[in-house]
matplotlib code that plots the C-alpha trace (Angstrom):
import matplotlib.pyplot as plt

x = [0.0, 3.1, 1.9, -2.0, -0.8, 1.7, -1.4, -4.2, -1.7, -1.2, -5.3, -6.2, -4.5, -7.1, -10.0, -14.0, -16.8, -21.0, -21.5, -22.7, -19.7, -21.2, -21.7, -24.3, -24.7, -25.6, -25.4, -24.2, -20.9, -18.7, -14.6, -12.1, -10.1, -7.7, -4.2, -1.3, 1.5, 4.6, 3.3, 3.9, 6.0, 8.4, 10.7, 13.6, 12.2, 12.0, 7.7, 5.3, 4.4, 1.2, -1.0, -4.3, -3.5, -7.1, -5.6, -5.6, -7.6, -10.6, -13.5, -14.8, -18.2, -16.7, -15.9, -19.3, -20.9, -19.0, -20.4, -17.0, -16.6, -13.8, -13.0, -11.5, -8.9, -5.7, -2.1, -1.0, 1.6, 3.7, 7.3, 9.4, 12.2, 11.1, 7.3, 5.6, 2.0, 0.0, -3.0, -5.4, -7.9, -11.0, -13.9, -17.1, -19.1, -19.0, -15.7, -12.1, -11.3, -7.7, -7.3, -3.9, -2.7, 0.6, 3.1, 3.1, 1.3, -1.6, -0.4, 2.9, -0.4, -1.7, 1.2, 1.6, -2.5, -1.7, 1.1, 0.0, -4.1, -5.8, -9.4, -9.1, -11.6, -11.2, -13.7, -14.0, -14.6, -15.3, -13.3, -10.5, -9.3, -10.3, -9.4, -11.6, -9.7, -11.3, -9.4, -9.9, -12.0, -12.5, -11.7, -9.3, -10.0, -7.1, -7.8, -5.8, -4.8, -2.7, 0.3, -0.4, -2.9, -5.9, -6.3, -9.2, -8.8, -11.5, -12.0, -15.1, -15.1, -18.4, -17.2, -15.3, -11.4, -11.3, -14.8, -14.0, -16.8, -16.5, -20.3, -20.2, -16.7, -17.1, -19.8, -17.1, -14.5, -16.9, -17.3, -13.5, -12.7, -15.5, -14.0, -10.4, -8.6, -9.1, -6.4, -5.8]
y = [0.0, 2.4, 4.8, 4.2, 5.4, 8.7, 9.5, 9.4, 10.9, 14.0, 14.0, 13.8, 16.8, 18.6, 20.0, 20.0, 21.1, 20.3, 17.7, 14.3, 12.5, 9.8, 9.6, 9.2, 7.1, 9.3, 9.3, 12.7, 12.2, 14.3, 13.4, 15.5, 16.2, 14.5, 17.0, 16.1, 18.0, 17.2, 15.7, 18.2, 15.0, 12.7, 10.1, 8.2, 4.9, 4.5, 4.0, 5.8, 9.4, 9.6, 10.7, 11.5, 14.5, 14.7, 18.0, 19.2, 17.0, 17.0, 19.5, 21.6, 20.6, 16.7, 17.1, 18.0, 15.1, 13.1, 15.4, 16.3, 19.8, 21.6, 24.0, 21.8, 20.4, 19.8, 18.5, 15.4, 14.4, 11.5, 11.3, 8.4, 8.1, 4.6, 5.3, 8.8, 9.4, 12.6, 13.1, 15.4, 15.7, 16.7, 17.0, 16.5, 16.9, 12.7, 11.7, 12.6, 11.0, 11.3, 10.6, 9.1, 8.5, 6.4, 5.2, 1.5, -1.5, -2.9, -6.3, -4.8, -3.1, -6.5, -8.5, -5.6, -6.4, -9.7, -10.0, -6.9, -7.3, -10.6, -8.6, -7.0, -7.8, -8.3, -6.3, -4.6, -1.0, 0.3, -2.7, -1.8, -4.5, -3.2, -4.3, -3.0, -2.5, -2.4, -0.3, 0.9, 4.0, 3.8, 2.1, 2.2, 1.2, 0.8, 0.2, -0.6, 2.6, 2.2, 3.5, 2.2, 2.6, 5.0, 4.6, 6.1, 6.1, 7.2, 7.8, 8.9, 11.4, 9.7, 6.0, 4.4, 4.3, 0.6, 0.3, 0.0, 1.4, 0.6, 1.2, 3.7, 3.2, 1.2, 4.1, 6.9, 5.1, 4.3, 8.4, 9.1, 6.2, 8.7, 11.6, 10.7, 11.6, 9.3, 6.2, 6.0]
z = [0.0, -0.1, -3.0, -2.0, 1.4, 0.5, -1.5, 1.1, 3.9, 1.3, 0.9, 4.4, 5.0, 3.2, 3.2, 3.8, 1.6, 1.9, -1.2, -1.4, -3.0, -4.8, -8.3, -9.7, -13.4, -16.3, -20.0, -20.4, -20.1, -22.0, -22.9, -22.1, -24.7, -26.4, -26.1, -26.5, -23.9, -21.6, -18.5, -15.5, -13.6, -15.8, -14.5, -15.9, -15.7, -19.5, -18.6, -20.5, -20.0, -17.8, -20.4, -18.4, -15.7, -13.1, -12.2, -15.8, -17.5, -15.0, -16.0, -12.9, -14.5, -14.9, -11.0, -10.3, -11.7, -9.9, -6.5, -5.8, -5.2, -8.1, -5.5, -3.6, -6.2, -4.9, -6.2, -4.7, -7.4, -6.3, -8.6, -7.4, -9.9, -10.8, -11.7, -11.6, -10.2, -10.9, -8.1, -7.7, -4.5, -4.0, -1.1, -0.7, 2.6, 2.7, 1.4, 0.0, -3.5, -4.8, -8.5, -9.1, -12.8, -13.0, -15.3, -12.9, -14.6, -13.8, -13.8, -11.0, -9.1, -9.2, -8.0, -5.1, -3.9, -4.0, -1.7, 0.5, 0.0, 0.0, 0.3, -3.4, -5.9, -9.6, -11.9, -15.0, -15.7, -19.2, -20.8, -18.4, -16.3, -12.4, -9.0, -5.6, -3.0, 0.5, 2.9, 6.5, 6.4, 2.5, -0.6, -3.6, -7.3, -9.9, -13.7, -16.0, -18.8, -22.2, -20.5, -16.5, -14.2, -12.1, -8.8, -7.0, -3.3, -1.7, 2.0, 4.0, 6.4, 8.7, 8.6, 11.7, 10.6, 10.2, 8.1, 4.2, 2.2, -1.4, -2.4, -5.3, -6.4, -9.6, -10.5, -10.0, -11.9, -14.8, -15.2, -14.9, -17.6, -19.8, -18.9, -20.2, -23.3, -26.1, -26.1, -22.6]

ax = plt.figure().add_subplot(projection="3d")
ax.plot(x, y, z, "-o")
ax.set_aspect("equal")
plt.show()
């Protein structure tokens, strides 16, 4: 859980806002664009570029929908040397999500849940290969990208610590995987 972990520390830090935060389906969802530009993190692993950026890429209107409040957004960028991780925060009055978009594999992310997580679920998102993560206080979702993975972690501000809530994740993560670019 080292990265899940650095990223929810960074989030928790944050702040508080009076929204639901959970998604709710809808057909209306819109792309973001599809740009092409230097990611704001590199590394010199020789991995991908992280080509989807929830800071940038991440509508105020697209942060909305998913009852997340865009005034809340806050960088939680993660660069390791090895791997780079671009995160973005945001609050609702229920929960904290952090968006994390890395250059690691899903199949290493897999091999990591496996030997630190026997409670993680395999699913599918979108046509993207998916894992649910229970976690105490919340729950983390990773899916798979073209050039590594998402990783959702969410964590509600009402449940005891040590109570995973994953109820409404996979619903969240199918609006993100609309709301990237094109390719990812």
């Amino acid at each position: 859980m080292g990265v899940l972990a650095l990223a929810v520390a960074a989030v928790l830090s944050g702040c508080s806002s009076p929204s639901t935060g959970t998604a709710a389906p809808t057909t209306s969802a819109t792309a973001a664009p599809t740009t092409t530009r230097t990611p704001r993190i590199t590394d010199n692993s020789g991995r991908p570029p992280v080509a989807f950026d929830p800071c940038l890429d991440l509508s105020d209107a697209q942060i909305t929908q998913l009852g997340y409040r865009p005034e809340t957004r806050r960088k939680t960028d993660f660069p390791a040397g090895d791997y780079t991780f671009l995160s973005c925060s945001f609050n609702s009055s229920d929960f904290v999500i952090s968006i994390s978009s890395g250059n690691v594999g899903f199949a290493e992310e897999q091999a990591k849940e496996k030997r630190e997580n026997t409670a993680f679920t395999p699913t599918v998102i979108d046509k993207r290969q998916a894992l649910t993560i229970p976690e105490d206080g919340g729950c983390s979702l990773a899916m798979q990208t073209s050039y590594g993975i998402v990783i959702l972690t969410r964590t509600s501000k009402s449940v005891a610590p040590d109570a995973p809530s994953c109820e409404g994740i996979e619903d969240t993560a199918r609006l993100i995987s609309q709301f990237m670019p094109a390719g990812t």
